[in-house]
N, C-alpha and C positions, 0 to 999 in steps of 0.2 A: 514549402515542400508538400506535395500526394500525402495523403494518409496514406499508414504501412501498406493495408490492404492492395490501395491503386496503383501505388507505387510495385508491389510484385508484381498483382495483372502485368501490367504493362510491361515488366522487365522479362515473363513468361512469353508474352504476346513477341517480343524481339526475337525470344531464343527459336519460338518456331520459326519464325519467318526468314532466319537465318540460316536453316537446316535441323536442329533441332528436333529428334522424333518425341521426345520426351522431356518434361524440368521441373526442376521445385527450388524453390527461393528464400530464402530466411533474410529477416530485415532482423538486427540488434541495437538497440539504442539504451545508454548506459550514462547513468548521472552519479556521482559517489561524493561524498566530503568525510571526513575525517580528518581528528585530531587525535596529535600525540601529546601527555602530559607527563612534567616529571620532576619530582620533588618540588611541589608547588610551582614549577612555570610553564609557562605552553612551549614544546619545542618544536610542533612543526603543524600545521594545517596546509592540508592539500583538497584540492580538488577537482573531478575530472569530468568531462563528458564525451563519451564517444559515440557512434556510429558507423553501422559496418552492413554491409550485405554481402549475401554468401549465393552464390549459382552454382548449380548442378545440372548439367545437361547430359543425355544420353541419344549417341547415335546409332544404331543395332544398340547391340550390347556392350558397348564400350561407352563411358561416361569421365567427364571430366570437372573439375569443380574451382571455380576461385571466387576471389574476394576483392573487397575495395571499399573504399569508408568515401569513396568518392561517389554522388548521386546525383549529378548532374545528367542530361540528356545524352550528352556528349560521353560522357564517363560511363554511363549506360550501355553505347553502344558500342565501346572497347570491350566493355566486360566481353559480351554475347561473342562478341567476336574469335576473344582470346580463349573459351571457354568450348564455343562451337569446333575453333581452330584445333584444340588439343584433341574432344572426343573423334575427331577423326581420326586421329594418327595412335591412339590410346590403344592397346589390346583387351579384345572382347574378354569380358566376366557373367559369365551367363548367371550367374546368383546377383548380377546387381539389376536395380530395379525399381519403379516406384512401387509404394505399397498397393495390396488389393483393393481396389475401391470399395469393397461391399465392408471394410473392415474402418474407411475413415469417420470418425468422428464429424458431425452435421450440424451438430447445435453443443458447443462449447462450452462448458458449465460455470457458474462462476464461482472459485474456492475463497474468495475473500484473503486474498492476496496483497492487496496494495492499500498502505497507507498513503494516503494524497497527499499528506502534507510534509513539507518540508522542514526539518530543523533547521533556527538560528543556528551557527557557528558559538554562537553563545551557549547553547542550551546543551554541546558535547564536550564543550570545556567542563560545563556545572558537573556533566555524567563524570567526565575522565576526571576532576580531580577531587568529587567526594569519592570515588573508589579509591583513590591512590589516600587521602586523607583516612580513612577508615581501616585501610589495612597498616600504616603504618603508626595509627593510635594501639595495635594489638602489641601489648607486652612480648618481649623479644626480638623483633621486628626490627631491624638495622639500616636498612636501607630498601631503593627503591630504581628496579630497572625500567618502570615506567606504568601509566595506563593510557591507555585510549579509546576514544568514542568511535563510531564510525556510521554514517545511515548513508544505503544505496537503493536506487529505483531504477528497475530495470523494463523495457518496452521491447515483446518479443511480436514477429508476426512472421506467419508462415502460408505458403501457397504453393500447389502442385498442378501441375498442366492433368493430372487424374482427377480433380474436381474438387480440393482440400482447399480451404481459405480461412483462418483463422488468426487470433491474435489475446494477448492477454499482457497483464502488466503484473507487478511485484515491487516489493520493499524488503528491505532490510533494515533493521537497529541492532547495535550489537555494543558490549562495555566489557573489555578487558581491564585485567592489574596483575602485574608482579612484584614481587616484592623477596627482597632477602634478610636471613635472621642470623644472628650467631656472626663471628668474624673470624678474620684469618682463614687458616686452611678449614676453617670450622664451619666453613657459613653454608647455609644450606639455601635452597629457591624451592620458592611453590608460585600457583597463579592460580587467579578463575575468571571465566568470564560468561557470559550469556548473550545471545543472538534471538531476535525473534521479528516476525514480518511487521509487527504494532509496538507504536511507540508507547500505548497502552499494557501491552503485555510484558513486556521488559522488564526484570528484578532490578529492586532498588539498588543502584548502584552502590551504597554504603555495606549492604549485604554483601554483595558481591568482593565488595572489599575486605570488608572482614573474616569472610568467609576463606579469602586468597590467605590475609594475616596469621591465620588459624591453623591451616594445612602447613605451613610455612613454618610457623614456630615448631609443632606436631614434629617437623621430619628431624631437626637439633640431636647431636648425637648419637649418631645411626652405629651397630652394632653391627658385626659381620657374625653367619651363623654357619654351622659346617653343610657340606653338600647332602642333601636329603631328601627323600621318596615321598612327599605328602602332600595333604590338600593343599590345593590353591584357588582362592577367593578373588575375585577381580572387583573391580569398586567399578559404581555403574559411571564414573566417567571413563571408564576404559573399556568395560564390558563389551561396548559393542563393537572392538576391533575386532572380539573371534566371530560376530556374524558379517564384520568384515572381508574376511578370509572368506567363509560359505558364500559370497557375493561374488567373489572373484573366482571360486569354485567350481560355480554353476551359470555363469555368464558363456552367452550363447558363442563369442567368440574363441573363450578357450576350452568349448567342447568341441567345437566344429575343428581345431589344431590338434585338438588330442592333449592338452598338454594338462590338463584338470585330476585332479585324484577322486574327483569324484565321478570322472566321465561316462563310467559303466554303473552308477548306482541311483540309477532313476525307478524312481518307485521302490527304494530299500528304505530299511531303519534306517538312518543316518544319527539321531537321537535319543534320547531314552524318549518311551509311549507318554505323553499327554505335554508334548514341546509343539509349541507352536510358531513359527515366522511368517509374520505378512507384511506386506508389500501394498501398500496404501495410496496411490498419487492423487486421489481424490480427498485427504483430509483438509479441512478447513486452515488456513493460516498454517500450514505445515510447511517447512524447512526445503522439502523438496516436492511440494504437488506441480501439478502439473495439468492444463484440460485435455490435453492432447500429447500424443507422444514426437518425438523428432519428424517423425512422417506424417504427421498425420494423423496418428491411428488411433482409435478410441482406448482407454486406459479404463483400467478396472482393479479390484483387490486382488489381490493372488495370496492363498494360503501357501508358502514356498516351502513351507514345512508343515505338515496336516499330521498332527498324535506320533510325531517323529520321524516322519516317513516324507522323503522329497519326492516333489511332483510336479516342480516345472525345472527347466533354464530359462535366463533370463534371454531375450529373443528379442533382435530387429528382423527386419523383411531377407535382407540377405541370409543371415545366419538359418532362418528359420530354412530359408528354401535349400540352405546347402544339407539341413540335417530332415529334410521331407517333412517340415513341421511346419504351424504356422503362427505367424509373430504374434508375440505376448504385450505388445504395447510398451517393451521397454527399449524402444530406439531414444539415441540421444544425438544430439549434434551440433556443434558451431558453425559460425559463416562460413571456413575454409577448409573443412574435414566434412568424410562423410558421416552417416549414421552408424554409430556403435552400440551396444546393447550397454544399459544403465540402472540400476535401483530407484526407485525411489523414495519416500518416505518409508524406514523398512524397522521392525520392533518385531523384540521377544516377548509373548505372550508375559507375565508374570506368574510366579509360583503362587505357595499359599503359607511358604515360612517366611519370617522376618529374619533381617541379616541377622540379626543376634542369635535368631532360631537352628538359622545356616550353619553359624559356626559355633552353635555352643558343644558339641561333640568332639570337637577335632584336639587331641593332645595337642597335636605338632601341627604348626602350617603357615603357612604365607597369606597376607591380605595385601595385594598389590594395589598400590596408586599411580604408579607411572611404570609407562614401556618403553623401553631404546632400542634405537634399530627395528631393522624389518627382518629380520632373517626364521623367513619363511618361504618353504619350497610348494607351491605350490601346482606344483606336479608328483611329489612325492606326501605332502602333508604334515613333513617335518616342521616343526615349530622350535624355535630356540631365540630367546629374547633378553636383552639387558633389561633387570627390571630393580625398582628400589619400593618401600611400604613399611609393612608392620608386621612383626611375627607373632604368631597364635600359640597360645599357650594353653593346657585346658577350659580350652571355650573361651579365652578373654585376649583382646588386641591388648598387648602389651607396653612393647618397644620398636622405633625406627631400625629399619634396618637396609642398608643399601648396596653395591657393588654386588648383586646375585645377577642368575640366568636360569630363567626357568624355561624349560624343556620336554618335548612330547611329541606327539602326531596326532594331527587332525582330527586323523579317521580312528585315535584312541580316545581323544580329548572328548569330542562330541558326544559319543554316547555316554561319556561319566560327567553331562553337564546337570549341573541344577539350578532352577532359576531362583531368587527372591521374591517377596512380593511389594519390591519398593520402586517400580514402572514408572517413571518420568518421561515426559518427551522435550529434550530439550535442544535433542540436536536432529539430522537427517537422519540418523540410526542410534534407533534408541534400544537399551539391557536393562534391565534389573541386576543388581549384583547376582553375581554366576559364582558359583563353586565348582573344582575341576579337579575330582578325585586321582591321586595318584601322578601325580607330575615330579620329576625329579628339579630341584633348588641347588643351582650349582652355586655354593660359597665358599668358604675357604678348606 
């Protein structure tokens, strides 16, 4: 088979000659293994390899797009065909478009992204069952709904009939475990696990383990607390679902609908003054870098939050041009869809208190470890959530405590946030524990 590069030429070079005014082509190539473990045996290894390519053709202004894991010459020249065939009969979108050329990216950087080598199958049994072993050595600790290993490489390449030709590769290593403590109606579940691009970087699986054992035992008769008005503390494995929310806030496709609560507040306080969020796709071995964006287009940091004050949406070429802006380098895309506006590596600045600092103040309040449900409007910025943790008692985490709903709005939540100074990067969006004055704790 063409290397990815010659392989789009070439699939570009059909789409004009077939009518075609316009095209860009994504090649995806996909390797994964993983295992499952559990109570000492292995219960499932799998493994997969795909490949896919994705066309996009534009005739006027009407554009059509498909896909096919088939690449043959033959297979080729159905694609163009069928692709060609649609954008004529397609209704014009005068916002769709390749991106501006003065804006693609030329020289492709490299973030040190892929590990080249391959794990034995042997070597994520060892991961998946010293973690499962580790947690269920933790006192309390009853049983075990599994752990597993997992390592994937993935092989991206992209190319626009506008002058774009690029490609890049990636890895994944990652070690999960769960595990349950306590019995009967009493038993309680916790997990952890860790993901990183090197098989160098990745926490010792027995940690990891233990770490799961520990949480786990921690949650063991959990205490119901009455419904109440006060701080609420997020643990930084959760923290970063509320810059969750601000992502999906200020994504360029649901400013351009209307339907964002934050849609008219560009360039406002959105935070309390010296909050920072940025937006990183150039970081080394990060979770979500990227050298290039879905189109193309050169990527850069974005301060998304500059001393509490917001100062982009997040922006592909369409959205940009439906809102008279111009794209921020966060297009994303698959072989069979088109370009959608996307995050990428994205972190809260860190504070300058330590949690213990955070909550030594607080009579009353909530230190949340786990969220259920989504129920969050985000066009109104109502937030209300099942949530289970620890209750705070003069400055000191207590007791579990489970079956609550804590409750607020966005646009109250945000400006009463305060960060930690305990910054981790260990997933695609990373928090410091966050405190969030004033939220109501629905329990009994």
């Amino acid at each position: 088979m063409a290397e990815p590069l010659d392989l789009l030429d070439d699939l570009l070079g059909r789409a004009r000659r077939a009518g075609a005014d316009a095209a860009d082509a994504l090649y995806f190539e996909a390797i994964s293994l993983g295992a499952s473990w559990r109570l000492g045996k292995l219960e499932e290894l799998e493994r997969s390899e795909t490949r896919d390519l994705g066309l996009r053709v534009f005739v006027g202004q009407s554009q059509a797009i498909v896909s096919s894991s088939e690449i043959d010459s033959v297979a080729l020249d159905r694609l163009v065909e069928r692709a060609v065939g649609m954008a004529k009969v397609a209704p014009p979108d005068r916002f769709a478009g390749l991106a501006d050329p003065a804006l693609l990216e030329r020289d492709p950087p490299d973030l040190d992204m892929f590990d080249p080598e391959e794990p034995d199958p042997q070597v994520l049994f060892d991961r998946a069952a010293k973690a499962e072993v580790a947690a269920l050595a933790v006192p309390g600790v009853t049983n075990s709904e599994g752990a597993s290993s997992s390592w994937g490489a993935n092989r991206v390449g992209m190319a626009t009939s506008g002058g774009f030709a690029g490609e890049y590769r990636n890895s994944m290593h990652s070690v999960s475990v769960s595990v349950l403590a306590g019995t009967g109606t009493g038993m309680e579940r916790d997990y952890d696990y860790a993901a990183t691009r090197f098989a160098a970087d990745l926490d010792d699986p027995e940690a990891i383990g233990r770490h799961a054992g520990e949480k786990t035992v921690r949650r063991l008769n959990p205490r119901k607390v009455k419904t109440a008005r006060v701080p609420v503390v997020f643990d930084p494995r959760i923290s970063s679902s509320l810059i969750g929310h601000l992502l999906g806030a200020i994504n360029g496709a649901a400013i351009t609908r209307g339907t964002s609560f934050l849609k008219d507040r560009m360039g406002e306080q959105i935070f309390a003054p010296g909050i920072e969020i940025i937006d990183d796709p150039s970081r080394r071995r990060g979770l979500r870098s990227r050298p290039f964006d879905g189109e193309g287009v050169r990527v850069s940091l974005h301060k998304l939050i500059d001393d509490g004050r917001l100062t982009t949406w997040l922006l592909d070429s369409a959205s940009a041009r439906q809102l008279g802006l111009v794209t921020t380098g966060h297009a994303a895309r698959g072989t069979s869809g088109p370009p959608s506006p996307s995050a990428s590596n994205v972190h809260m600045t860190p504070g300058v208190l330590s949690p213990a600092e955070l909550i030594s103040d607080i009579d009353s309040g909530f230190y949340v470890t786990e969220l259920i449900g989504s129920g969050v409007n985000g066009i109104t910025g109502d937030y209300s959530r099942g949530a289970a943790g620890y209750w705070i008692e003069k400055g000191e985490i207590l007791y579990p405590v489970s079956e609550l709903t804590i409750a607020g709005n966005l646009k109250d939540m945000f400006p009463r946030l305060t960060p930690a100074n305990d910054l981790t990067f260990r997933f695609g969006t990373n928090a410091p524990t966050l405190r969030v004055e004033g939220m109501t704790v629905a329990g009994t």
